[in-house]
N, C-alpha and C positions, 0 to 999 in steps of 0.2 A: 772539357776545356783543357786544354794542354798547360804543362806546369811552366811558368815563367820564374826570373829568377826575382829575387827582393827588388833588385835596383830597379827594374824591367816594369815591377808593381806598383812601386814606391813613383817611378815617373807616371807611369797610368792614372793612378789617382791625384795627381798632383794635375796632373794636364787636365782631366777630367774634371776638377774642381774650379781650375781657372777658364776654362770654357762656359761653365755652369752659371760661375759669376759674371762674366763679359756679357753671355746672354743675359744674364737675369738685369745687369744694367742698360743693355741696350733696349731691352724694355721698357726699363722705365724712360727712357723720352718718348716714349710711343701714344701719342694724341692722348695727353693726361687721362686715359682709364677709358675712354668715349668706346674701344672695341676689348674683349675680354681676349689674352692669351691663345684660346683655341679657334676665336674669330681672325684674329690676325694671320694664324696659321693657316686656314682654309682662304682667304686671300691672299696672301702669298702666294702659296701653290697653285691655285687659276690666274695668278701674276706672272710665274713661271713658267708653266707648263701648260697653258689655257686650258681650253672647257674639259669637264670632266662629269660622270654620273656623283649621283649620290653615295654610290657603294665605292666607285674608286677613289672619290675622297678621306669617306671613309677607312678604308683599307690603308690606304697611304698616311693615315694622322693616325693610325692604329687605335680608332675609337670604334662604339657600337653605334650602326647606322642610325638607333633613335637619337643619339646622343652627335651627330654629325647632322640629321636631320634638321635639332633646334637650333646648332650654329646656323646652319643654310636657313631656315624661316626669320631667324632673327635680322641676320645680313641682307635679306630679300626685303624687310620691311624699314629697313635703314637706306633703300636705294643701293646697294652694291652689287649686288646678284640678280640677276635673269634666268630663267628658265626657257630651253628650246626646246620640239623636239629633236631625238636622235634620231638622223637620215637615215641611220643603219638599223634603226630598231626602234619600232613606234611605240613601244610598250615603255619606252623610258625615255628619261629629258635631259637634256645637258644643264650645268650649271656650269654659267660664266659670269666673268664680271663686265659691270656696267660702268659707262665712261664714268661715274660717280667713283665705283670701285676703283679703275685702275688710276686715276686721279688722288684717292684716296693711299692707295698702294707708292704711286708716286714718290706721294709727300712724305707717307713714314719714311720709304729710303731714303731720299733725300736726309732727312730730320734725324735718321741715325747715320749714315755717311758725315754729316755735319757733325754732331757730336765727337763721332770716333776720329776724323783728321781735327778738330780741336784738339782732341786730349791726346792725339799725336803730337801735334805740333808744340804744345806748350807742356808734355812730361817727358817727352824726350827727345835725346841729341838725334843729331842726323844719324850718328853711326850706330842706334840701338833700334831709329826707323828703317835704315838697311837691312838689321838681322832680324827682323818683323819681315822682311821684304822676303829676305832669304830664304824663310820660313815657311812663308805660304805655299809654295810646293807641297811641301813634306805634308803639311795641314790639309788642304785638297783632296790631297790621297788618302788621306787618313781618315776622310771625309765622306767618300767615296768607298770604303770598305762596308760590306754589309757585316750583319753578325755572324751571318753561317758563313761567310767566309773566312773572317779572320778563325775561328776555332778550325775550322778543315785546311787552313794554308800552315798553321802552327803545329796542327800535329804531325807532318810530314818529316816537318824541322829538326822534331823534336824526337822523331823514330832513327832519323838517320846521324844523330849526335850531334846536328849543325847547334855551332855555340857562336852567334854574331857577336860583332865587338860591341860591348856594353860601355856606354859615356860614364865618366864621374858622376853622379848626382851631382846637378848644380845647387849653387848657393839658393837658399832660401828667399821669394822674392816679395818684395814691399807690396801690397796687397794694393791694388785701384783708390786711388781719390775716392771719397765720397761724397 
């Protein structure tokens, strides 16, 4: 890992922890408890991305295939998930989702998009949902960085003395409604 400086670390985990909670909240309006965390997350990504194996799921949630398995049987007996076969390989089956699923998929977007322009519109002025607006660029990309990337694009940086302009630490910020 290449050396970053305090301010550099100090915004890392600060960003890191406010993302942590945004998720951990947008959770909770998620169909009062009805799918677990790692269920949600395997329909999402056949929301996304559609059909996929067992093992590319897997791989992609960064779980052991037994443990992506009992999501997929769980979600199968709840009507969300279908099994095909693979046109390209008969030895294995697609999982996709079933109009229950992406119906299901739907509604949690919907039900957290609703939440997040609520507590937009009624915690903040226009001009701090502009610099949210702003923002999202920068968020996206950052989003979009994998892990081996960031360590191999930092240490080039950091061999050749590149010192970018570092922001003030901003003020400390009021933590989400609860």
């Amino acid at each position: 890992m290449a050396t970053v400086s305090p301010s550099v670390a100090r915004a890392a985990s600060r960003l890191r922890g406010t993302i942590g909670q945004l998720h951990r909240r947008l959770r909770q309006v998620d169909h009062a408890g009805v799918l677990t965390p790692s269920q949600t997350a395997v329909l999402s990504e056949l929301y996304r991305n559609g059909p996929a194996s067992q093992a590319q799921l897997a791989q992609v949630q960064q779980v052991r295939q037994q443990s992506m398995a009992s999501n997929v049987t769980a979600l199968e007996q709840l009507g969300h998930l279908q099994r095909t076969a693979d046109p390209h390989d008969g030895r294995r089956s697609l999982i996709s989702l079933t109009e229950h699923g992406r119906q299901t998929m739907s509604g949690l977007r919907r039900t957290r998009d609703e939440w997040l322009a609520a507590a937009l519109a009624n915690q903040f002025t226009p001009a701090e949902r502009q610099t949210l607006v702003t923002a999202l660029p920068l968020l996206e990309r950052l989003a979009a960085v994998r892990a081996t990337e960031a360590a191999a694009t930092a240490a080039p940086q950091a061999a050749a003395g590149a010192s970018p302009a570092e922001p003030a630490d901003p003020p400390a910020a009021s933590p989400l409604p609860r």
